[in-house]
Backbone bond lengths (Angstrom), bond angles and torsions (degrees), N, CA, C in turn:
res aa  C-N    CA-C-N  psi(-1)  N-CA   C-N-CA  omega(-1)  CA-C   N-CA-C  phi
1 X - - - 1.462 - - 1.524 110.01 -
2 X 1.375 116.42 147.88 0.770 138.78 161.71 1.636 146.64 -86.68
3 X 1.078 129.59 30.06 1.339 142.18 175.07 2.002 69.56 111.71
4 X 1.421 143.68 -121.58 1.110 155.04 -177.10 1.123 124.14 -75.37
5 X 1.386 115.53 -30.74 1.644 118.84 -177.46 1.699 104.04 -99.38
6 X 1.183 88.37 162.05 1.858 120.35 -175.22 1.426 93.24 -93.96
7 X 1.398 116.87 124.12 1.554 111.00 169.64 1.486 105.16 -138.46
8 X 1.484 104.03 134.61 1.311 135.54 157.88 1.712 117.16 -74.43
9 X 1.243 112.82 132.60 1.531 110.49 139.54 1.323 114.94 -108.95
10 X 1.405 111.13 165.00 1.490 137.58 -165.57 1.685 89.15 -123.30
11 X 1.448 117.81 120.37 1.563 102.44 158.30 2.095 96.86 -135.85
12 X 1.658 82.80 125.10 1.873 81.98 -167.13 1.891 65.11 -86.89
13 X 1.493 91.66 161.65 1.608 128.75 176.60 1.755 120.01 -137.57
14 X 1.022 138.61 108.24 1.131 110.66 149.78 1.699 113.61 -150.41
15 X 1.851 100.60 134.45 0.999 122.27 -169.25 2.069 115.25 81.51
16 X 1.000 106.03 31.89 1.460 128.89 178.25 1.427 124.02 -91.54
17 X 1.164 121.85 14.01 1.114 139.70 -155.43 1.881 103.33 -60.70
18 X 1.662 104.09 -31.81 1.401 99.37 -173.94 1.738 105.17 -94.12
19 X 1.346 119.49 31.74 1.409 98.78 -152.33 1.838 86.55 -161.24
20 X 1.581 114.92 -35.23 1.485 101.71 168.25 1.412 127.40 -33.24
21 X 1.387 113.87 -79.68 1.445 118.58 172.81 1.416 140.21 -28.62
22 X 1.171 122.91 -48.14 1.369 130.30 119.37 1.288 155.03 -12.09
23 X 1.148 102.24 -54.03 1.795 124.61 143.80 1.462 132.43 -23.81
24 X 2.176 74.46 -87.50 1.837 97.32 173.12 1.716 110.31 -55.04
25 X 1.488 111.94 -46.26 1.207 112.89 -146.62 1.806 91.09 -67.46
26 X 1.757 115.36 -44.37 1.598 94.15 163.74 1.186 151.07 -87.53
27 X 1.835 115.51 35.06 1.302 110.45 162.63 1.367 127.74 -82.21
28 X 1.066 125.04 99.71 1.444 132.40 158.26 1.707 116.54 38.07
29 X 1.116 133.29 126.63 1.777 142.48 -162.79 1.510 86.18 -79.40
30 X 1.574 155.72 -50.50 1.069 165.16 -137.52 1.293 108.20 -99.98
31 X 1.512 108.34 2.51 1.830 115.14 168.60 1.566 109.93 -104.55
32 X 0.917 92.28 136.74 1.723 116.33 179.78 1.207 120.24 -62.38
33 X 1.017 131.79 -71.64 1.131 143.78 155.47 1.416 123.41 -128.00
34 X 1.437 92.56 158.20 1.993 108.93 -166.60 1.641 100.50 -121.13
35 X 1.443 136.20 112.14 1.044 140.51 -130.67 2.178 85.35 -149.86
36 X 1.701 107.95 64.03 1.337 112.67 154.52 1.212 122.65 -54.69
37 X 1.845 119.59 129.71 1.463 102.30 -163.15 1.809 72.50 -133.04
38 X 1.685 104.79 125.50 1.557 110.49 -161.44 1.341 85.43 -104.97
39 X 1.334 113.25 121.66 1.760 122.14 -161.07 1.753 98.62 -107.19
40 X 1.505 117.49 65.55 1.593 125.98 172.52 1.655 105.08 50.18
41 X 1.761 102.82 48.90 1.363 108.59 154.50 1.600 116.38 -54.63
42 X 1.307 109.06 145.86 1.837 113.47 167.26 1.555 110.89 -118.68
43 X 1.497 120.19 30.91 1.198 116.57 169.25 1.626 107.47 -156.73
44 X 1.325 113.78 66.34 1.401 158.77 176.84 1.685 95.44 19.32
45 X 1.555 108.09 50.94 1.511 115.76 156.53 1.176 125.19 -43.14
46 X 1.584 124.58 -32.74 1.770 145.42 -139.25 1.591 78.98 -105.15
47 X 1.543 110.00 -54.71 1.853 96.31 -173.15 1.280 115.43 -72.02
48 X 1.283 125.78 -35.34 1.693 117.27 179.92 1.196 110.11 -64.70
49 X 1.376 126.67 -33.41 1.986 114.30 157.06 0.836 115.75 -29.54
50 X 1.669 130.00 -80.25 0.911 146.79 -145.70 1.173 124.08 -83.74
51 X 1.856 122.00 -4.11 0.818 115.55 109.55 1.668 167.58 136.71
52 X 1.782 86.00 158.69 1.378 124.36 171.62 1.615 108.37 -77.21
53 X 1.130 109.51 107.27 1.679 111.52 171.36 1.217 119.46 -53.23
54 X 1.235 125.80 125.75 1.584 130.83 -172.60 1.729 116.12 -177.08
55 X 0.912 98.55 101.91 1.452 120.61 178.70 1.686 97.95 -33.52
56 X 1.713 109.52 114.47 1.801 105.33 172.43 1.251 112.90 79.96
57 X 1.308 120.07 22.50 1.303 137.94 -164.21 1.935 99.53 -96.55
58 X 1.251 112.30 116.48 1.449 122.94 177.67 1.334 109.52 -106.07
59 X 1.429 114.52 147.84 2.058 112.60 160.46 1.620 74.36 -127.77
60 X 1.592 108.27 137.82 1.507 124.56 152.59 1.784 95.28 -112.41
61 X 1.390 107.01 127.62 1.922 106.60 160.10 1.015 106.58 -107.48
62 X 1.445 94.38 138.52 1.677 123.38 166.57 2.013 104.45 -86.18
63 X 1.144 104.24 107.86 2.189 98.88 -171.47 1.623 96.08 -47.39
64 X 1.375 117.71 -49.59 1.491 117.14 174.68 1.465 118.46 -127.84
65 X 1.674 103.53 174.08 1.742 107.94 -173.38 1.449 106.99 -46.14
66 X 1.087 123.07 143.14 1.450 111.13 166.34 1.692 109.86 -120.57
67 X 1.539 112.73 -14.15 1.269 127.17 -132.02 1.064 156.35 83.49
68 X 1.690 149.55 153.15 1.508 138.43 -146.95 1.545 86.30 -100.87
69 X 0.908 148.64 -22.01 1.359 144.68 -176.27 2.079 101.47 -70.57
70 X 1.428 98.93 -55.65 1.567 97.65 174.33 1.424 118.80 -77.57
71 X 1.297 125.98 -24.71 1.349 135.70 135.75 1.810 108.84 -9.47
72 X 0.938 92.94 -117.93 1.854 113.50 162.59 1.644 113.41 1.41
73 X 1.814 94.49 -54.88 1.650 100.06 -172.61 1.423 105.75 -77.72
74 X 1.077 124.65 -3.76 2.053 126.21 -166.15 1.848 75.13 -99.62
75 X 1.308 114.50 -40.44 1.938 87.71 -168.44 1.441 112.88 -91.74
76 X 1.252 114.04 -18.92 1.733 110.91 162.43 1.385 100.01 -66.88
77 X 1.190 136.49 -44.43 1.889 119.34 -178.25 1.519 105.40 -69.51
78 X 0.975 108.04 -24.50 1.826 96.92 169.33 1.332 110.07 -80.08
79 X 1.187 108.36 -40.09 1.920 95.62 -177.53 1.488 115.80 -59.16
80 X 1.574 115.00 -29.98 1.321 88.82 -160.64 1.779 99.19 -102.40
81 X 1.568 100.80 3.47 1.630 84.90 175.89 1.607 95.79 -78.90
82 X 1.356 131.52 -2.70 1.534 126.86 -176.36 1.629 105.97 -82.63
83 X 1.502 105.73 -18.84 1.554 97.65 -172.71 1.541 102.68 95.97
84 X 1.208 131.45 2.37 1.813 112.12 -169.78 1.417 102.47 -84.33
85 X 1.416 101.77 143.26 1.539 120.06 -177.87 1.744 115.42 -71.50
86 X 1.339 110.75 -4.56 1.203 100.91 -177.74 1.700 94.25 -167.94
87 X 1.372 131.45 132.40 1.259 150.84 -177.88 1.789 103.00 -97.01
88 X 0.996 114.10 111.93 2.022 104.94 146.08 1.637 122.02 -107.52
89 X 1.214 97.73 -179.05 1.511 107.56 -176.59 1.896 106.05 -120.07
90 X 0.991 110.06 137.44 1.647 110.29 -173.06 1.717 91.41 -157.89
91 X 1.695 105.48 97.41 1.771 113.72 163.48 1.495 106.74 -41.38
92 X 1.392 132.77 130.90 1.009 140.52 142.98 1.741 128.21 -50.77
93 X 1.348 108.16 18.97 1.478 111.34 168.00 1.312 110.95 -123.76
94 X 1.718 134.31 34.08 1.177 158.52 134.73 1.762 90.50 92.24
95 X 1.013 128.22 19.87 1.422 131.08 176.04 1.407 108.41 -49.06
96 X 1.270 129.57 -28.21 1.501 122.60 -147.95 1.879 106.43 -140.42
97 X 1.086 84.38 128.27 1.430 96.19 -158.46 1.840 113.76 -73.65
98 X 1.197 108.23 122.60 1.371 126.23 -166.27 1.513 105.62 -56.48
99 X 1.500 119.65 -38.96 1.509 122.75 -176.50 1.461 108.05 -61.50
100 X 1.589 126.73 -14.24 1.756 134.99 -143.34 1.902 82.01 -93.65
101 X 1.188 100.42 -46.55 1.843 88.65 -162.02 1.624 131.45 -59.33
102 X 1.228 107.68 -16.55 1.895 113.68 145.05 1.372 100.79 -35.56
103 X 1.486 106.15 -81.83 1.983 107.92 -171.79 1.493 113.33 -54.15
104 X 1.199 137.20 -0.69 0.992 135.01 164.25 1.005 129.77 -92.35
105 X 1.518 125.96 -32.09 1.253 134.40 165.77 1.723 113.71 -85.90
106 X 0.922 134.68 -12.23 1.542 126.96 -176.29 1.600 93.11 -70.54
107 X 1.126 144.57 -36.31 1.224 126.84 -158.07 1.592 103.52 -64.69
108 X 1.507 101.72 -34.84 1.759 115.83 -172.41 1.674 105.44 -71.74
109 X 1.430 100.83 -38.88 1.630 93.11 -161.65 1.864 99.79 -81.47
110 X 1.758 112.76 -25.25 1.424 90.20 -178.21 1.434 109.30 -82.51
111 X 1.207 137.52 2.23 1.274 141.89 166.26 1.519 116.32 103.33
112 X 1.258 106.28 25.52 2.118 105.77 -168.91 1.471 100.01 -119.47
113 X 1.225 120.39 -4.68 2.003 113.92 167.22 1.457 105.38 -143.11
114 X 1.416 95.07 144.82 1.544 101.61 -176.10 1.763 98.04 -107.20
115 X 1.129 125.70 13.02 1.683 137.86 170.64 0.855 117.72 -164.64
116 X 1.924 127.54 103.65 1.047 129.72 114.68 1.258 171.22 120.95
117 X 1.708 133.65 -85.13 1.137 133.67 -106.23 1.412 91.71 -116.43
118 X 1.534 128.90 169.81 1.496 128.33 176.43 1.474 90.40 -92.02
119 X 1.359 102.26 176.47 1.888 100.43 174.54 1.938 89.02 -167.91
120 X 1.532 107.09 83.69 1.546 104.25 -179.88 1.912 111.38 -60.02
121 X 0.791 117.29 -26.21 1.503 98.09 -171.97 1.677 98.41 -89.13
122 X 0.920 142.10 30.68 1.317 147.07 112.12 1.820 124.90 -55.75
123 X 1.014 106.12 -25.66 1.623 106.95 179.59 1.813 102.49 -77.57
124 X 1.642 95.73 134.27 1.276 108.17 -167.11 1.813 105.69 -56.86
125 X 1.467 115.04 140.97 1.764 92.80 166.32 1.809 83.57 109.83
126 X 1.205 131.02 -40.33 1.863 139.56 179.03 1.514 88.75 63.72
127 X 1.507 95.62 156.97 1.330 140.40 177.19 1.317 134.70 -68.34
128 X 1.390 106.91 -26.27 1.304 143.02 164.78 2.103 116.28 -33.98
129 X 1.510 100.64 -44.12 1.542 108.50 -156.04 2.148 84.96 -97.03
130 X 0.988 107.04 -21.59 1.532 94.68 -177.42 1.719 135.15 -115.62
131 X 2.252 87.72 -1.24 1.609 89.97 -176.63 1.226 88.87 -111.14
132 X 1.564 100.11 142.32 1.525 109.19 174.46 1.693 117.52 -54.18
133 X 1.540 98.74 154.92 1.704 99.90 -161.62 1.510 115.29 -70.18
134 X 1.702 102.68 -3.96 1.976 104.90 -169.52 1.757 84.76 -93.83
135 X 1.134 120.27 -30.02 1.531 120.37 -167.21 1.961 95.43 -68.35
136 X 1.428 98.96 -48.44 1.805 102.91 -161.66 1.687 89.19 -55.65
137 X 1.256 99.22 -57.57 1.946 89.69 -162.06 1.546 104.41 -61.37
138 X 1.308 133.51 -52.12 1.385 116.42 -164.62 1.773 96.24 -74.45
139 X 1.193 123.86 -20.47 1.624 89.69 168.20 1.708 119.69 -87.84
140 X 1.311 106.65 23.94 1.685 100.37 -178.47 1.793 86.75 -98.84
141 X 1.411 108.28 -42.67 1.678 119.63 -159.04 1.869 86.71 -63.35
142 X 1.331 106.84 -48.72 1.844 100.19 -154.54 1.804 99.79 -80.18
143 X 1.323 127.27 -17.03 1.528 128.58 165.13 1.034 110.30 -43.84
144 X 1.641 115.64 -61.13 1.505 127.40 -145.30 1.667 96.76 -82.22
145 X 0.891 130.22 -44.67 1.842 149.35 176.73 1.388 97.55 -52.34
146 X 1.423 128.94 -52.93 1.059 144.05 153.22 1.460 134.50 -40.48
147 X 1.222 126.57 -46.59 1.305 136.78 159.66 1.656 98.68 -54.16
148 X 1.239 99.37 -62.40 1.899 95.61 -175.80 1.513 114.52 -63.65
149 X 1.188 121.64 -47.28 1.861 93.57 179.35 1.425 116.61 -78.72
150 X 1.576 110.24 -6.19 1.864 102.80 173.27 1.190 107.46 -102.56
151 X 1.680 130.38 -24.57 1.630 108.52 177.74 1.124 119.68 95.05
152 X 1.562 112.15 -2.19 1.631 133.19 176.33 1.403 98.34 -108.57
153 X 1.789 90.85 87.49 1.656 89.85 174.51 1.461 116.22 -106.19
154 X 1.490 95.42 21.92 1.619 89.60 159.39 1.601 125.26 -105.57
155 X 1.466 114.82 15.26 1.341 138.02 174.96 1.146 139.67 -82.02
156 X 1.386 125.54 106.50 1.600 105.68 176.26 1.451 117.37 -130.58
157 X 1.229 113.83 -167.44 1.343 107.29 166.56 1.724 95.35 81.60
158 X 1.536 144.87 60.49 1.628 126.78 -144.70 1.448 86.83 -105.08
159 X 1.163 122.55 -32.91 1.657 128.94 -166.80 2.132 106.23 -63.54
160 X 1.262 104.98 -30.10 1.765 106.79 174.37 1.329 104.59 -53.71
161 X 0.710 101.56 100.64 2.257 115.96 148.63 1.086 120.36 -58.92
162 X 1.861 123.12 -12.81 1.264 102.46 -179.71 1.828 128.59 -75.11
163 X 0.933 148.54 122.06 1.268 129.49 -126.68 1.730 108.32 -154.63
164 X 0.978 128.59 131.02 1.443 120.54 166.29 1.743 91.00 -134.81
165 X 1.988 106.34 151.18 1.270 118.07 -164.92 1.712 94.29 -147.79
166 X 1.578 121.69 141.88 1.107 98.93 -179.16 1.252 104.80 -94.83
167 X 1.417 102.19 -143.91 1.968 102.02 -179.91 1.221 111.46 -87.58
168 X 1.506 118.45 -40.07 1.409 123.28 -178.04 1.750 107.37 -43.35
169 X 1.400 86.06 -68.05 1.815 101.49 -175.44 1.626 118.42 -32.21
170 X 1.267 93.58 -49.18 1.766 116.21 -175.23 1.501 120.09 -50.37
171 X 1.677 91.21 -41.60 1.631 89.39 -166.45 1.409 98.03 -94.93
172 X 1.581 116.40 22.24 1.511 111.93 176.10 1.524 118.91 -87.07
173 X 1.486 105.11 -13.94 1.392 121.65 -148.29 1.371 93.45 -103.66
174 X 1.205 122.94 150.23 1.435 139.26 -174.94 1.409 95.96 -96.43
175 X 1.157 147.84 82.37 1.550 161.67 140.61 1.365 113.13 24.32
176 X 1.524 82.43 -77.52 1.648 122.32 -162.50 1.853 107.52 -52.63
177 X 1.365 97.28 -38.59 1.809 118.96 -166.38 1.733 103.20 -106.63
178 X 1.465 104.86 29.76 1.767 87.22 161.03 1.778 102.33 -129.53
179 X 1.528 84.47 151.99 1.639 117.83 -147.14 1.886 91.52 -35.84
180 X 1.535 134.09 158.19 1.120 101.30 -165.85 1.831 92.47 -117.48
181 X 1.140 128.86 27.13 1.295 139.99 -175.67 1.403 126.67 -145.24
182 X 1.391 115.14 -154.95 2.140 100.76 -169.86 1.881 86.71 -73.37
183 X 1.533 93.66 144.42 1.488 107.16 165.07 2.099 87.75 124.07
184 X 1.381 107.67 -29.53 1.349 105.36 -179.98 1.661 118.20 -35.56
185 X 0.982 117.61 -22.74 1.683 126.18 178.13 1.497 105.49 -74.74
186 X 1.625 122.25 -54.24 1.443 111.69 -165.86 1.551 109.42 -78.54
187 X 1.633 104.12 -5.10 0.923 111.10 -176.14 1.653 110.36 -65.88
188 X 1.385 112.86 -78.43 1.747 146.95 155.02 1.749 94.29 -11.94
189 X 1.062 126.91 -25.58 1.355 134.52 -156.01 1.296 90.30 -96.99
190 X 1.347 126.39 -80.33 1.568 134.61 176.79 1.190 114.70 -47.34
191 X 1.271 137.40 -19.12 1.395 139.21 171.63 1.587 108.53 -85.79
192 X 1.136 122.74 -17.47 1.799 132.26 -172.48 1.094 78.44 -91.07
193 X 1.536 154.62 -66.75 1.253 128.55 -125.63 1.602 101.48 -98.21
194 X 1.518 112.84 -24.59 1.417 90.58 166.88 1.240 130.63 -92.64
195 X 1.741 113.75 27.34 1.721 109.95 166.16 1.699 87.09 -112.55
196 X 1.125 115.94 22.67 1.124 126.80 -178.92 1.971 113.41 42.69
197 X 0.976 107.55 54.58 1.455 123.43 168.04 1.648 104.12 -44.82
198 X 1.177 113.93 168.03 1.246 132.58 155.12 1.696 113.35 -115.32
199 X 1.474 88.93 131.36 1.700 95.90 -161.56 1.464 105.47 -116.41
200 X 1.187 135.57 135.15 1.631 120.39 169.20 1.836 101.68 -126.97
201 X 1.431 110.06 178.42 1.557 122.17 164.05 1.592 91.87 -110.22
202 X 1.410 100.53 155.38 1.324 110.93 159.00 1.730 94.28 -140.19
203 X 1.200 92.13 164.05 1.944 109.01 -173.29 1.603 94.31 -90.04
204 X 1.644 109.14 130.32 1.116 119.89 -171.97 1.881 95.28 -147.99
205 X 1.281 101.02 130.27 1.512 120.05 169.24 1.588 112.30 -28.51
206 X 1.291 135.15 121.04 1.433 125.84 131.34 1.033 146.21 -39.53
207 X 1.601 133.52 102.30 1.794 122.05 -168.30 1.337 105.65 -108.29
208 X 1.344 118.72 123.91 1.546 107.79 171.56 1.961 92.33 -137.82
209 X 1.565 103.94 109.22 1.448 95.28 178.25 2.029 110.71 -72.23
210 X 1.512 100.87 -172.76 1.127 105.05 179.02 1.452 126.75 -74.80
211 X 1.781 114.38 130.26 1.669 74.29 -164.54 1.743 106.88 120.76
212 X 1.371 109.97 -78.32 1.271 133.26 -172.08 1.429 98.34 -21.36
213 X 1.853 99.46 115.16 1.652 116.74 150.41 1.785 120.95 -100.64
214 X 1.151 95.74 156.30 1.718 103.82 175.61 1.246 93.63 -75.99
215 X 1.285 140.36 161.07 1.520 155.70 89.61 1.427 134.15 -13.13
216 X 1.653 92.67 -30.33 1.666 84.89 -152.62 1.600 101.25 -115.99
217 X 0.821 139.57 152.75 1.261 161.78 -168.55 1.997 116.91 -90.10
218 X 0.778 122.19 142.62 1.431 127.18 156.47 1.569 131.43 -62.42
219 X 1.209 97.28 -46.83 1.392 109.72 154.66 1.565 132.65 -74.18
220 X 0.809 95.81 -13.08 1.454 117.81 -161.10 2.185 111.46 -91.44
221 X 1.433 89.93 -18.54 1.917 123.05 -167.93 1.384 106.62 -103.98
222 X 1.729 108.49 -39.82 1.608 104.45 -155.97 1.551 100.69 -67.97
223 X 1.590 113.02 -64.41 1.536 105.89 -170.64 1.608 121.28 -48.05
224 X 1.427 99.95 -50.70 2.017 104.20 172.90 1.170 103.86 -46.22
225 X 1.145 140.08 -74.81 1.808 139.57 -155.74 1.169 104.56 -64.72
226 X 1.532 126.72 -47.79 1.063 125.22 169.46 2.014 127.65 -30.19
227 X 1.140 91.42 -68.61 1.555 131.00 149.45 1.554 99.64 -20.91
228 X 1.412 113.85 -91.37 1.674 137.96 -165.60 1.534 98.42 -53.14
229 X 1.333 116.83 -43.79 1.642 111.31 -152.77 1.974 94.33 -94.86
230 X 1.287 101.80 -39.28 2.246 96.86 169.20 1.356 105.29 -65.03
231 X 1.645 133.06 -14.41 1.475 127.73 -168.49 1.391 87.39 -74.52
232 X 1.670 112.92 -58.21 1.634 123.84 -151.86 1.551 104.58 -61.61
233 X 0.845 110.79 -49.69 1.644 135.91 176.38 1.768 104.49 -27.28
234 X 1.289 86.89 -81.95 1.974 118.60 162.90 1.730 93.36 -36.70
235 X 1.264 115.12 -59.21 1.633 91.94 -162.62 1.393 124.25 -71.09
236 X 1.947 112.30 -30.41 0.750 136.22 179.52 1.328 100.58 -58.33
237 X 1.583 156.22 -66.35 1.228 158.97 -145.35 1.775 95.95 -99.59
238 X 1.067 106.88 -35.54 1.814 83.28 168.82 1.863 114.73 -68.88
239 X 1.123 94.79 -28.98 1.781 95.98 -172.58 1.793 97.85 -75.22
240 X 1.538 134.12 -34.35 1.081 139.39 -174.46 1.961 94.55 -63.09
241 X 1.104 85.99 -65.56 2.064 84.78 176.74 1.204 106.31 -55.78
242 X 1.153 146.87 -43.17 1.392 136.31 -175.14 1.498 116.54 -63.39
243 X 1.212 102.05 -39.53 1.181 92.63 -168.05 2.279 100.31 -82.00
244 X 1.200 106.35 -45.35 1.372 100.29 170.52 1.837 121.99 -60.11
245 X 1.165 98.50 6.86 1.458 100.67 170.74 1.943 94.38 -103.10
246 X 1.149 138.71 -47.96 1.095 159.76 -171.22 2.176 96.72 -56.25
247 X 1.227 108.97 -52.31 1.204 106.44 177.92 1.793 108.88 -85.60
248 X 1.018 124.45 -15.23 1.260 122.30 173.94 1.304 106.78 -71.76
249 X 1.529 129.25 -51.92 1.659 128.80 166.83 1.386 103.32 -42.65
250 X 1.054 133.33 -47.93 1.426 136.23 -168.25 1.799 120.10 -59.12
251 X 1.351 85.20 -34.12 2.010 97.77 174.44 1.559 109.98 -105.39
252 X 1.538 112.08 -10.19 1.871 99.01 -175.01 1.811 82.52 -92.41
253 X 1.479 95.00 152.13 1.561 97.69 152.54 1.470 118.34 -66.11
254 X 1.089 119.06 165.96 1.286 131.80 165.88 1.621 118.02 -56.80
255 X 1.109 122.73 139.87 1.303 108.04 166.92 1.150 137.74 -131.77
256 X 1.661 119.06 140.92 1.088 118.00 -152.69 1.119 146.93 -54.20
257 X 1.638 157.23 159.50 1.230 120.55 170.97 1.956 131.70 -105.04
């Protein structure tokens, strides 16, 4: 527990095998449950969870990759069939610093955000000296793109996964229909703002171990985001007309037949 709330983490994994254990073993004693969602690892990531002794300790398998975006959604459907008052997100490649999730959850427990989000160039000291320079520019380019199809223009930093969501928020979100790979964040983002969530940043540590390679490709980002950020865009301006069609009924009279 958490000051009042029950909190879950979600840590999607796949192919983590040197780095799970580690993970689980540092999330916080004051979490409820730990809800590993082994996303069609092939180097028995799903068994070294399981295990690590840890009170509330889950493995969900994915039979194959599905992605960290569908990842995420297999441990939000477990959290809330568990009942926890509040879900986070913690990568299973120890990226994200275990001390950060206090600041992540106060926004939920004092009651003024119903999401969230890490936002590293808020951490005192900037972000600048430890994220690689292809990471700094495409997360300045995918923020700002971001601010515009979600409307959370007080947001940055959109690419952080580190994440806490409460329950309300959770069961707002259509599961099944978020993006199921990288871009899953701006995605989660555009879907909060049209149940109209309350969203905040909080300042959360930079982790880049020694060593540390990307995964992800350049090519590999443009078409998906592309994709994710014209979807959000689209949803955002149909819900803006809807609703100004919705207040226009409200001031014409009715009319007769």
């Amino acid at each position: 527990m958490y000051g009042q709330l029950s909190v879950a983490v979600v840590v999607p994994a796949y192919n983590e095998i040197a780095k799970i254990t580690r993970t689980i073993t540092s999330v916080p004693a004051f979490v409820d449950r730990i809800i590993v969602v082994d996303d069609g690892s092939s180097d028995g990531t799903g068994e070294a969870a399981a295990r690590v002794f840890r009170r509330g300790l889950e493995v969900v398998r994915h039979p194959q990759n599905r992605g960290v975006g569908s990842a995420i959604a297999s441990g939000y459907r477990r959290a809330l069939e568990l009942g926890t008052d509040a879900a986070c997100v913690m990568a299973g490649d120890a990226q994200m610093d275990p001390a950060d999730l206090p600041r992540l959850l106060d926004p939920l427990a004092e009651g003024y955000a119903d999401y969230a989000k890490g936002n590293r160039f808020l951490w005192p000291g900037g972000v600048a000296s430890v994220m690689p320079p292809v990471r700094l520019v495409g997360n300045f380019v995918l923020s700002w793109l971001t601010r515009l199809a979600s409307g959370y223009w007080h947001l940055f930093d959109s690419q952080c996964g580190y994440t806490a969501i409460s329950r309300q928020a959770l069961a707002c979100l259509d599961l099944g229909r978020i993006f199921p790979r990288y871009g899953y964040p701006n995605d989660i983002l555009s879907r909060l703002a049209c149940v109209g969530a309350r969203v905040v940043d909080v300042p959360v540590r930079p982790v880049y171990g020694p060593g540390w390679r990307s995964g992800i490709r350049p090519w590999t980002v443009v078409y998906p985001m592309s994709f994710v950020l014209a979807r959000a865009l689209a949803r955002r301006v149909r819900g803006r007309l809807l609703r100004a069609y919705r207040r226009r009924d409200d001031v014409l009279p009715a009319r007769l037949d």
